[in-house]
Every structure is written in C-alpha cells, then in structure tokens.
C-alpha positions as CSV (number, residue, x, y, z in Angstrom):
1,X,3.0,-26.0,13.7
2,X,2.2,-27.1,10.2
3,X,-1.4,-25.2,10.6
4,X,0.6,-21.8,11.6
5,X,2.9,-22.8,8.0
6,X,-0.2,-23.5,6.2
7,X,-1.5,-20.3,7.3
8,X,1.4,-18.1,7.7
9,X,1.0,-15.7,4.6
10,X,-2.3,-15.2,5.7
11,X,-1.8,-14.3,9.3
12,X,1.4,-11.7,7.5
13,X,-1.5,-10.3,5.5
14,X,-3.5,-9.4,8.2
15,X,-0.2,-7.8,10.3
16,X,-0.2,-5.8,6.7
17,X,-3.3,-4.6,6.5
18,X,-3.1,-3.4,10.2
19,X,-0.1,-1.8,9.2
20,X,-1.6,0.0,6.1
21,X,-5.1,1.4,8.2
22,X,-2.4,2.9,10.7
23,X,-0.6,4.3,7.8
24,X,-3.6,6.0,6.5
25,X,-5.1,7.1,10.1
26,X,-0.9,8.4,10.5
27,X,-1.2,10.5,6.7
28,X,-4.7,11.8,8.3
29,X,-2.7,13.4,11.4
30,X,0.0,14.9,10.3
31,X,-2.1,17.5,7.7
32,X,-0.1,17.5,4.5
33,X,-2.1,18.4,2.4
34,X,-0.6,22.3,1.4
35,X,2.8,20.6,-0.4
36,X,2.5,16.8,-0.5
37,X,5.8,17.1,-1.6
38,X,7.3,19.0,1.0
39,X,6.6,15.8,3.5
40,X,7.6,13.0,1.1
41,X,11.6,14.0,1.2
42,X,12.0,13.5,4.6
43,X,10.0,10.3,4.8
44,X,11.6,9.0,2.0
45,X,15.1,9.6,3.2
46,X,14.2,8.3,6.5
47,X,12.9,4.9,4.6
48,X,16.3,4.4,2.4
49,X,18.6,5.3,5.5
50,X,17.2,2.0,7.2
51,X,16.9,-0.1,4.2
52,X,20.4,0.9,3.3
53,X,21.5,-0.2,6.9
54,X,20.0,-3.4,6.5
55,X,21.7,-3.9,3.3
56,X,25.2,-2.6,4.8
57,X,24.7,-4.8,8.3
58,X,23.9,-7.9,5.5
59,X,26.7,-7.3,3.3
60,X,24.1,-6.8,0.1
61,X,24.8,-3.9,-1.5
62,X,24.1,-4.2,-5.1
63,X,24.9,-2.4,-8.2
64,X,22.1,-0.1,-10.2
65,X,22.1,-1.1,-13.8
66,X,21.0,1.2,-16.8
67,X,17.3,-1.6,-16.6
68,X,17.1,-1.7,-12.8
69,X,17.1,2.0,-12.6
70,X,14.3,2.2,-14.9
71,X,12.5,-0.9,-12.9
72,X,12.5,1.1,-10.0
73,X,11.9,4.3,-11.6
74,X,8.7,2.8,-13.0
75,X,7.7,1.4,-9.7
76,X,8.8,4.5,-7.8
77,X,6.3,6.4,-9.4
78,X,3.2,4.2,-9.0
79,X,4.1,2.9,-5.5
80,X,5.2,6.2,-3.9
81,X,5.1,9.5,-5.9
82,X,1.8,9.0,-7.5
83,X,-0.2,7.4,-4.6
84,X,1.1,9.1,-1.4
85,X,0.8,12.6,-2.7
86,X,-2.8,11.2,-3.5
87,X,-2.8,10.4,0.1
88,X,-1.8,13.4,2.0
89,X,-3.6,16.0,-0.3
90,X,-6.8,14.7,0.1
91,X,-7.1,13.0,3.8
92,X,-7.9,16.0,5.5
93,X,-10.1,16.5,3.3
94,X,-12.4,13.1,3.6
95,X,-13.2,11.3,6.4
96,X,-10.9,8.7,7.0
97,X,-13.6,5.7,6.8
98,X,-14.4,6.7,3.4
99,X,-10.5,7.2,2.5
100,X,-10.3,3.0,3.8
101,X,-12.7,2.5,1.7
102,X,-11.5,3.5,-1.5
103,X,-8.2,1.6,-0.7
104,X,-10.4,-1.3,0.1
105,X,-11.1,-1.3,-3.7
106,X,-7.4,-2.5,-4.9
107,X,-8.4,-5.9,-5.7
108,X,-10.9,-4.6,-8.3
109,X,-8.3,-2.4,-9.8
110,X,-6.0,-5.6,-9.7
111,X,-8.1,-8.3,-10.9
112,X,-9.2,-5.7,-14.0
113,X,-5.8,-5.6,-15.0
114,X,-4.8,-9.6,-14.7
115,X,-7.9,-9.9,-16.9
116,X,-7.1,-7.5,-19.1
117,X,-3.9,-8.6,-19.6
118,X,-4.1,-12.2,-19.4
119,X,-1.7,-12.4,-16.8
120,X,-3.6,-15.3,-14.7
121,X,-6.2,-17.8,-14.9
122,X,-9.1,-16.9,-12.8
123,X,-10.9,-19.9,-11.1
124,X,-13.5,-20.0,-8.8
125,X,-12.0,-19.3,-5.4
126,X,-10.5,-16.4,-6.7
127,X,-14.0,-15.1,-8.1
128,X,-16.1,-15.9,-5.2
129,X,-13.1,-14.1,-2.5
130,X,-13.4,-10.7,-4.6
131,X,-17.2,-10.7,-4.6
132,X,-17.3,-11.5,-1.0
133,X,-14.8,-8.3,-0.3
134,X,-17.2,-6.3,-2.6
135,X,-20.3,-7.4,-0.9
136,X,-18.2,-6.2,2.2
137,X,-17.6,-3.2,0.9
138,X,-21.1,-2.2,-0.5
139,X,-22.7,-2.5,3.0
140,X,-20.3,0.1,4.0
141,X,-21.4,2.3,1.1
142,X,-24.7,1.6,1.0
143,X,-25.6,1.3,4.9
144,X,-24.0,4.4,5.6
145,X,-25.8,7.5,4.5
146,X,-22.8,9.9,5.6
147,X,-20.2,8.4,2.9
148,X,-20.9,10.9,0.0
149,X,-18.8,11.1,-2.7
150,X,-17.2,14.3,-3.9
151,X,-14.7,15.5,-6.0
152,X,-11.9,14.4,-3.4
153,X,-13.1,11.0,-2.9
154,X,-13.0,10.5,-6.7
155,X,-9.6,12.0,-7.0
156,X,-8.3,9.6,-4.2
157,X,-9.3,6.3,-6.5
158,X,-5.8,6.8,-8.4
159,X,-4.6,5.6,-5.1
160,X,-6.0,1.8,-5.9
161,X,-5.1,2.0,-9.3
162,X,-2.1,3.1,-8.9
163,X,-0.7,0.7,-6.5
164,X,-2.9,-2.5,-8.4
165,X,-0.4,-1.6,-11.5
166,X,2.4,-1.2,-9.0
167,X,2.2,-4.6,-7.5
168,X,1.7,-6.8,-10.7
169,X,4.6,-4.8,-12.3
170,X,6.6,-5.6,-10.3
171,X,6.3,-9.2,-9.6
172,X,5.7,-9.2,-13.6
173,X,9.3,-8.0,-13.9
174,X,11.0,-8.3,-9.9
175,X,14.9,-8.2,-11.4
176,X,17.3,-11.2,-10.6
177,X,19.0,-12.6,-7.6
178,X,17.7,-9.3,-5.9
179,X,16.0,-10.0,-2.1
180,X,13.5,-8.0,-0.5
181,X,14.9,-5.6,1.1
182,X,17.6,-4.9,-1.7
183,X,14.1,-4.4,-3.8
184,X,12.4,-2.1,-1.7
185,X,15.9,0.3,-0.9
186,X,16.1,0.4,-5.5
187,X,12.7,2.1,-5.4
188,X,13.1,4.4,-2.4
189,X,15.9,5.8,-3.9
190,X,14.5,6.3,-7.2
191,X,11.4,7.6,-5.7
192,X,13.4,10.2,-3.4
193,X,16.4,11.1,-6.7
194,X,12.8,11.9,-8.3
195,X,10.9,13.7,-5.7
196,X,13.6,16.1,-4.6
197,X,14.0,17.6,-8.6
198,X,10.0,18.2,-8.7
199,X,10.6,19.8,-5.3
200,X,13.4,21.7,-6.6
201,X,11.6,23.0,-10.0
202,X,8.2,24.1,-7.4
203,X,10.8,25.6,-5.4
204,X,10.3,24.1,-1.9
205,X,12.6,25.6,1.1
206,X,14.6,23.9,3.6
207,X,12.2,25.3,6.5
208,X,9.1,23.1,4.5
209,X,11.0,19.8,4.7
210,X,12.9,20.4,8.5
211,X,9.2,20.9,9.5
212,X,8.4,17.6,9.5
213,X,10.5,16.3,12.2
214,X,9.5,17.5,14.7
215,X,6.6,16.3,14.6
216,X,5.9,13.1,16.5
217,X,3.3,11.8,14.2
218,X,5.8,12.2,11.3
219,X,8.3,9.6,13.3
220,X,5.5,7.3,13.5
221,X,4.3,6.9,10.2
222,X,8.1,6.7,8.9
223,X,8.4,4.0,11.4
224,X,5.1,2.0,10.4
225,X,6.0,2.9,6.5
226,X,9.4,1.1,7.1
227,X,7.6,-2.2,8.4
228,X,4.8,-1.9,6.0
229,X,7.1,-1.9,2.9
230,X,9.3,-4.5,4.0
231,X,6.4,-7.1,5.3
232,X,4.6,-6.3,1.7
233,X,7.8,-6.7,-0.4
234,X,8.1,-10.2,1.6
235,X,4.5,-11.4,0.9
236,X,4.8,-9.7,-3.2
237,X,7.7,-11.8,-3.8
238,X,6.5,-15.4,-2.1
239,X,2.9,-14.9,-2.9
240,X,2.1,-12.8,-5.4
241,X,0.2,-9.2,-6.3
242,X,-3.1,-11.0,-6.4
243,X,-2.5,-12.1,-3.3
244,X,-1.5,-9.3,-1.4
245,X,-3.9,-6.8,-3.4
246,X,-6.4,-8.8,-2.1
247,X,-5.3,-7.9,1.2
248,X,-6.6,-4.8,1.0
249,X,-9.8,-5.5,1.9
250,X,-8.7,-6.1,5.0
251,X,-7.7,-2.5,5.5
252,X,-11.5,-1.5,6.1
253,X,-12.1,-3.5,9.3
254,X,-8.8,-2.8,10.8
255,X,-9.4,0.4,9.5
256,X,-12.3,0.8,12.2
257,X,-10.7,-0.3,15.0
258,X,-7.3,2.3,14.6
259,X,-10.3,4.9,13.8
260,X,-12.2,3.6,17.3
261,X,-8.4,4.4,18.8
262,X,-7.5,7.1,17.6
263,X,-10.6,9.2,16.4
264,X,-13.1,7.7,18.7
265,X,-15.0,6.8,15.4
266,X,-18.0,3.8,16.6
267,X,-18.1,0.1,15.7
268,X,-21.6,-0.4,14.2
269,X,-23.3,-3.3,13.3
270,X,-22.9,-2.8,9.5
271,X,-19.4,-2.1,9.9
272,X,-19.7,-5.7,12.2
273,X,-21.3,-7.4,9.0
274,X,-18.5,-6.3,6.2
275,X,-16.0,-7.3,8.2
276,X,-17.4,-10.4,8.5
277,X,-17.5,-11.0,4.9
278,X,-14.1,-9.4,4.3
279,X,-12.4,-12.0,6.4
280,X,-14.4,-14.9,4.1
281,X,-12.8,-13.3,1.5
282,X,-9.1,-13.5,2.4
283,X,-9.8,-16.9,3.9
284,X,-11.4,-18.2,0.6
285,X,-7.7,-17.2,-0.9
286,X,-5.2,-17.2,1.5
287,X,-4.2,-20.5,1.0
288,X,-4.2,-20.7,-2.6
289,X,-1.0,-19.7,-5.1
290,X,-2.0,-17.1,-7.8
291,X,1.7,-15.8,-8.8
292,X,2.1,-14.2,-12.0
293,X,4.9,-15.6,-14.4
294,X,8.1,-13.2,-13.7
295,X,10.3,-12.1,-16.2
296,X,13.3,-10.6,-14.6
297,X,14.8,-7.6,-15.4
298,X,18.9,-8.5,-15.1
C-alpha cells in the first residue's frame, strides 16, 4: 500500500497520458479541420454541463470575481482556444504519430520557461528525466524517414507552447480556496463565453454546431476530454506543471498503441526503444516534488 502511495501520482500520469493519445487519435477522427470553431461550442458546453453538475451535486458553486474572470480568461485561451483549434485544423492534415510527437515536446517548452523565468531550481534528476524523454523522442524523428516536417507540423508546435505557459500559469497563480473541479468549470466557461463571440463575428450557423452530435466520435472525445481535464487539474494542483508537462512524453508510446487500435499503425522496434527511455524519464521524476511557488489570485 505505501508503494502504490509512493507511486500514485505517477501511475495518475500514465492514466493521463493515455487519456491525452486517445484525445488526439479522437480530434484525428472526427475531421474538423474546415471551422475549428464550429466544433469547440458544443464540446465546450458539453464539458461545463458536467463540471457544473459536479459542483451543484457537491454544493460548490462559487462566485466569479472581476480577478478570477480574468484568471480563467487568461488560461482559457492558452489551454483551450489557442491549442485545440491548433488541434483540429491540422490533424487531418499530419499523420497522427508525428502530431504525438510534437506534443511529446511540452516539457521542453516547459522547462524553457521555468528557466527563463526563474520559477524553479533545476537539479539533476530533473535534467537527466528531460534528456532521457528527448533521447526518446529523437529516435522517433531520426529513425523514421517518413516524419517530414511541413508547414502544418510547424504550425502545430503552438500546441506545446501553448499548453507549457498554460500549466505553470496556472499553478503560478491557481486562486484561493478554489478545488479542482471548481477550477476547471471557471475556465470552461470562460473559454466557451469567448468562443461563441469569435463564432458569432465569423458568422457560424446553427446547422455547423448541431452537426457535431451526431456524431459518435464527437461523444467520445467529450467524454475522454471531461476525464482528461479533471485527472490533469488533480495532478497540476498536488504536483505541479513540471510534473505533469513532463507527462507528456508519455503521450508518444501510448500514442502507438491507440494508433495500433484504431489506425492499424505497427509497433516497431524504434518506437520499442523510445518508449523505453520515455518511461526512465517519468520514473527518474515521478517521485520527486518540483511545485512552483503560488500566488493566489483571491
């Protein structure tokens, strides 16, 4: 019991970034790429329905203050405007290994803007886990001929960066006495209040956004979105952005196996050997506390 305790954040991360390669294979399927927009209502209304419930069933309604509005604002942008129209404009327009692999890159984004900012003292665990995820990474780009970059995959790294600046703003400034799920609800609703006025000024109809429903793929990335959010809010606020941004390399292995599931995409030895040294990466910092010193927006 006290190994599974030790090793419980960890194990979360993993169920994370299973959760994350499903989300992307999911944004792969359901081809949104002619109005990004047109998709993110619906999902987004879907997401602060349930967290709403969950707030309702738990009695934790909270109050939106002139500073917590523009907390979640802020966060909104970078965690859902900004990197899921990213996502649906250019995934069916890459292949989804290189699309992994570009998220995979988070940590770099992340640890380039602790540094830059002074925002944690980097020792030597921390140092050796990134360059083991990179070394991971590299024999995926160089040991596979077929990942060439273009103009999409370059346009797709704002996804990393944007959710790197994402997660260390907002354990950087998480406001007070507010839980997890009241957190995540704050910047749904933001993001949504947000999304439907660009929709309205590019003049999106009704028809774009009922569309969505009825497709099953939709229902399942809402679904997987809802856990995803929640389980990464949980691990932001107890372990940290580091931590959890290092997570990300974990999206590239379980990234194969959803791609072996649902695209019939082959497990090959180099994929066998980055995974290898993604997992000594999260191991050499699961276990270790890198949170960033909060000041609380009130």
């Amino acid at each position: 019991m006290n190994i599974i305790n030790k090793y419980k954040s960890t194990i979360l991360l993993f169920v994370l970034s299973s959760l994350w390669a499903l989300h992307f294979s999911l944004v792969k399927l359901v081809e949104a790429d002619n109005n990004p927009f047109s998709i993110l209502v619906p999902l987004l209304l879907i997401l602060c329905f349930l967290f709403y419930l969950v707030l309702k069933i738990n009695n934790q309604i909270f109050k939106f203050t002139l500073r917590k509005s523009i907390f979640f604002i802020i966060a909104g942008i970078f965690a859902y405007v900004i990197p899921l129209y990213v996502e649906f404009l250019v995934a069916p327009k890459i292949d989804s290994g290189i699309l992994v692999l570009i998220v995979s890159s988070v940590p770099v984004f992340t640890l380039l803007i602790v540094w830059l900012f002074r925002l944690l003292s980097i020792n030597l665990r921390l140092i050796l886990g990134t360059l083991s995820g990179l070394v991971g990474v590299s024999f995926i780009i160089f040991g596979n001929s077929d990942n060439t970059l273009n103009i999409w995959a370059i346009l797709a790294l704002i996804v990393p960066l944007s959710y790197s600046f994402d997660a260390i703003f907002m354990e950087k400034f998480w406001p007070l006495k507010l839980n997890t799920f009241q957190v995540a609800f704050g910047e749904c609703l933001a993001s949504l209040i947000l999304i439907i006025f660009l929709n309205f000024i590019m003049g999106t109809s009704i028809e774009e956004y009922t569309y969505w429903f009825k497709l099953e793929s939709f229902w399942w990335l809402s679904i997987v979105t809802f856990i995803e959010i929640a389980l990464f809010f949980y691990l932001l606020k107890h372990n940290g952005a580091v931590f959890i941004n290092l997570g990300s390399y974990l999206v590239m292995p379980a990234g194969f196996i959803w791609g072996f599931i649902i695209f019939g995409e082959m497990f090959t030895v180099v994929k066998f050997i980055s995974t290898l040294f993604i997992i000594g990466s999260i191991f050499l910092i699961g276990s270790q506390d890198y949170k960033i010193k909060n000041t609380p927006i009130e």
